[in-house]
C-alpha positions, 0 to 999 in steps of 0.5 A, spaced: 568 906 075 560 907 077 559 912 072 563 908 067 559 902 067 552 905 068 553 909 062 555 902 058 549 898 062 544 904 060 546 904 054 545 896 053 538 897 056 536 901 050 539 896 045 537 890 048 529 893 047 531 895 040 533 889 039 527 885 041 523 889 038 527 887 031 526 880 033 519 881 034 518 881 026 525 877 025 525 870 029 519 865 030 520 866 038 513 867 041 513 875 042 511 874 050 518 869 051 522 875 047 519 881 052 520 876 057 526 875 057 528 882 055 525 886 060 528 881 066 535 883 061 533 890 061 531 890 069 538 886 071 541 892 067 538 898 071 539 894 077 546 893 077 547 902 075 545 901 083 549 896 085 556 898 081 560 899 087 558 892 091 561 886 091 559 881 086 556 886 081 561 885 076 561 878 075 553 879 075 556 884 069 559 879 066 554 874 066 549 879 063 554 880 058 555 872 056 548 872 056 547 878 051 552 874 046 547 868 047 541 871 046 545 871 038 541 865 037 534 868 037 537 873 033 544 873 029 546 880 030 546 879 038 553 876 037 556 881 034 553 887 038 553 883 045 561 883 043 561 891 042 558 891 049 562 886 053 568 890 050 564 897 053 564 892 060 571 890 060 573 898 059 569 900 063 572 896 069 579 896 067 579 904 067 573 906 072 579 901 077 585 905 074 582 912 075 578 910 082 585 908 084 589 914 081 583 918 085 585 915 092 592 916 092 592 923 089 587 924 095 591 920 099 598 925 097 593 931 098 592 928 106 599 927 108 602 932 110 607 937 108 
């Protein structure tokens, strides 16, 4: 699940500095609010690479996603692709769980014995 989501977190990080550097020329929003508030997304992104596996990270992880569909009202393609990452997120969870719990119990069938 870790390398599932750090990859989608990743990811949205890159897109989220592209996106602000669209919304520079785009939007009549100052320019320091908008690499404000894009680099504390950007920061939170990284920062949840690192915190995967603690309690907590993915409820952050779906707000940061909620937030992304939000930032649609600065800049109108943001919906759409803040749709596309929540739907990485909700993959990267739900199938980074089923493999991490297929992983235990192979390892599981592998340390009982014979």
């Amino acid at each position: 699940m870790r390398t599932l989501c750090s990859s989608t977190l990743i990811g949205e990080a890159l897109l989220i500095m592209f996106a602000a550097l669209v919304a520079m020329q785009l939007s009549d929003v100052p320019t320091a609010t908008i690499w404000t508030v894009s680099g504390i997304a950007m920061a939170l992104c990284v920062a949840l690479c690192g915190m995967i596996t603690r309690p907590g990270a993915v409820p952050i992880g779906w707000a940061l996603q909620i937030g992304l569909i939000a930032s649609g009202f600065i800049l109108p393609t943001m919906f759409g692709l803040g749709v596309v990452f929540a739907g990485l997120w909700w993959c990267s969870v739900h199938y980074g769980r089923k493999i991490d719990e297929f992983k235990a119990a192979r390892a599981a069938e592998a340390a009982a014995p014979a």
